[in-house]
N, C-alpha and C positions, 0 to 999 in steps of 0.2 A: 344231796346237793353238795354238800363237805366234798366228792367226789367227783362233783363237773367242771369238765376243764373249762367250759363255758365260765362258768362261776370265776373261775382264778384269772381268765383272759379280764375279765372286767372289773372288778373287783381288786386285783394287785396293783393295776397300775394307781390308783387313785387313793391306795394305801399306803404304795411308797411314795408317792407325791406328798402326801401327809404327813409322813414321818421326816422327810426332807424338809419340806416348809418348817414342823414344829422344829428339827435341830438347826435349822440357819436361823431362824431367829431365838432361840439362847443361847445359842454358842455367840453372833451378833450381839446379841446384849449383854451378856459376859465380858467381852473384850473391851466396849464403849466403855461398863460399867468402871472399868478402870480409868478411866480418862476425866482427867479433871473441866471444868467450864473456866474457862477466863474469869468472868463472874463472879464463882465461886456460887451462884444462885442453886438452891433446891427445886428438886421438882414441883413441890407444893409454892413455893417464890416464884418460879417460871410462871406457872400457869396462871398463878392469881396477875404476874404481871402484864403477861398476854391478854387475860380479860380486861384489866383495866384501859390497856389500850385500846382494847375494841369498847369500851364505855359500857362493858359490864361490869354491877356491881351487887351483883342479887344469886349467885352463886355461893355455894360453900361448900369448901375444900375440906375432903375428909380423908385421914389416913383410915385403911382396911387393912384386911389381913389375906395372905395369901403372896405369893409372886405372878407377876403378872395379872392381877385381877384386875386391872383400873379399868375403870368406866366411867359412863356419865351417864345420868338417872335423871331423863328431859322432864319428868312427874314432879320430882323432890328439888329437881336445878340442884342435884348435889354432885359435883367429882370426887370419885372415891377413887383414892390412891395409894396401891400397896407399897408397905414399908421398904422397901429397895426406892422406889420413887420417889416417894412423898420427901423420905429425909435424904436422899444422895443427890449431890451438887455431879453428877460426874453427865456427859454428855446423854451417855442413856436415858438417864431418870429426867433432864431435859426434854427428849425428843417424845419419849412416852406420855410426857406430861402434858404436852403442848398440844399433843396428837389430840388427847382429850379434851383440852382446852375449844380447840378446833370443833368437835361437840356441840358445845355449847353453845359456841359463836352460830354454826350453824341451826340450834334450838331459834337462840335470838333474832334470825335473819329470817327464820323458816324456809330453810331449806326445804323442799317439799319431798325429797327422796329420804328424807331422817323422819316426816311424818309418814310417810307409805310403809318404812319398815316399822315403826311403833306399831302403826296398827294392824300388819301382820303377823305381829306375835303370836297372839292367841290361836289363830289356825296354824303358824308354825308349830306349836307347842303342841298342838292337836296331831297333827301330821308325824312328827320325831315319835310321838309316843305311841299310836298305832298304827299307821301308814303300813311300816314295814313288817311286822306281824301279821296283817292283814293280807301284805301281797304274797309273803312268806307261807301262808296257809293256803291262800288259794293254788301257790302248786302243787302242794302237797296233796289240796281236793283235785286237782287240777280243774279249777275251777275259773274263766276265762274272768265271768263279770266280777268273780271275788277281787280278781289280782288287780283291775282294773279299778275297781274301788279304793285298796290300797294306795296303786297308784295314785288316782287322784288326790287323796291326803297326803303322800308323799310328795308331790307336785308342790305344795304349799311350804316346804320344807325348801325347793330347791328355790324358788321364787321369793323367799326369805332372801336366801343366801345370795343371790345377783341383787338385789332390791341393796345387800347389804355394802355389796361391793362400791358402787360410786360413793356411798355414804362416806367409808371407811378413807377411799382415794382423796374424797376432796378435804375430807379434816386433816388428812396428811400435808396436803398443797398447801393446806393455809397456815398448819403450822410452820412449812417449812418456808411460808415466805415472809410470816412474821417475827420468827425468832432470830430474824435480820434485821427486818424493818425496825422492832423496837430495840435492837442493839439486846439480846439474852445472850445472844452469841455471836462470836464473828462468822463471816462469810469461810475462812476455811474451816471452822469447828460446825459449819454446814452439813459438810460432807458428812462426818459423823451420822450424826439427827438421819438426814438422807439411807443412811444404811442401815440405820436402826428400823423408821420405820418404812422400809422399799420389803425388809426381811419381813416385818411383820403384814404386810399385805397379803404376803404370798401367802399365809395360812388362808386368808379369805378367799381366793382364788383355789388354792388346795380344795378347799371346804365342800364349795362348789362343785368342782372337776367330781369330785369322789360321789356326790349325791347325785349328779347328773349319772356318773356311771351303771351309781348301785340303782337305778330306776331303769335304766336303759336293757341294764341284764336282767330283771326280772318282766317286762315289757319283749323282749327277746326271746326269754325261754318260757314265755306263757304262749308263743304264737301272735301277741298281739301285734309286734312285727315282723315280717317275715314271714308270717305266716306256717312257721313250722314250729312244734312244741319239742 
């Protein structure tokens, strides 16, 4: 398989799409991260003031470790925010924050596309870890129902990943229509926030693109489509 050009027609493009996605957004957030806030507010200040504006006050803001690790843990109501964020006032650690923020806000409203993907975790997690092994050996047996099997745990992998996409869009929307509304930042240090996370989407959509592919070509070269192996 290392050696079917099938394999690299499907397969590269959704690789390079990924390696694109990950450098536009830190080479993006490297450039922001130079960029002071008017404010002068921290990432961990931003977000705690975004909740308060949305009349949360049952969240807790935690520094983490790692770059780029921030998240939001809808179980614990904790945002955890890695040290480039947490402690830097500069437009990025803003936008990233707020992103998060956004989370939360949506935990508190119950967004119903942040509860759909919580509770696809677990068959995601299922799916990443042998999905593809699965489909991987059935060509190897060439073995139709095996690959199909895979498939179908692989499926819960891609249905993750779109489940994850609106999530991700609408906490973007909202931070970026708050971190105006409560004055974090001005209307042109907007733009910023906006490019910071427009850049960080595209890994979600990358994400996607690549697991739709890598399913597509093994669905392809088992004959399940097309019917030729």
């Amino acid at each position: 398989m290392l050696f079917d050009p099938m394999y690299f027609l499907f397969i590269l493009p959704g690789l390079a799409l990924s390696m694109w996605a990950s450098f536009r957004v830190k080479s993006t957030f490297n450039k922001y991260s130079k960029v002071r806030s008017a404010r002068g507010l921290t990432g961990a200040e931003a977000a705690r003031e975004l909740l308060r504006g949305a009349g949360i006050g049952d969240v807790r803001i935690v520094r983490s470790h790692g770059v780029l690790s921030d998240h939001y843990n809808p179980v614990t109501r904790t945002l955890a925010l890695s040290e480039p964020v947490h402690d830097s006032n500069s437009i990025a650690a803003v936008g990233v924050a707020t992103h998060e923020a956004g989370h939360a806000i949506q935990h508190a409203r119950n967004y119903a596309p942040l509860w759909v993907r919580s509770a696809l975790v677990p068959t995601a997690n299922i799916g990443s870890s042998i999905g593809y092994f699965v489909m991987l050996g059935g060509l190897f047996l060439a073995s139709t129902n095996m690959v199909l099997i895979g498939a179908v745990l692989f499926s819960a992998v891609l249905l993750f990943q779109i489940v994850t996409l609106p999530v991700e869009f609408n906490a973007s929307s909202r931070a970026k229509a708050l971190v105006v509304q409560h004055g974090i930042v001005t209307l042109q240090e907007r733009q910023g926030v906006d490019k910071v996370l427009n850049a960080a989407a595209l890994t979600y959509v990358a994400a996607a693109v690549s697991t739709l592919l890598t399913l597509l070509y093994f669905l392809v070269r088992s004959g399940l489509i097309g019917g030729r192996r």
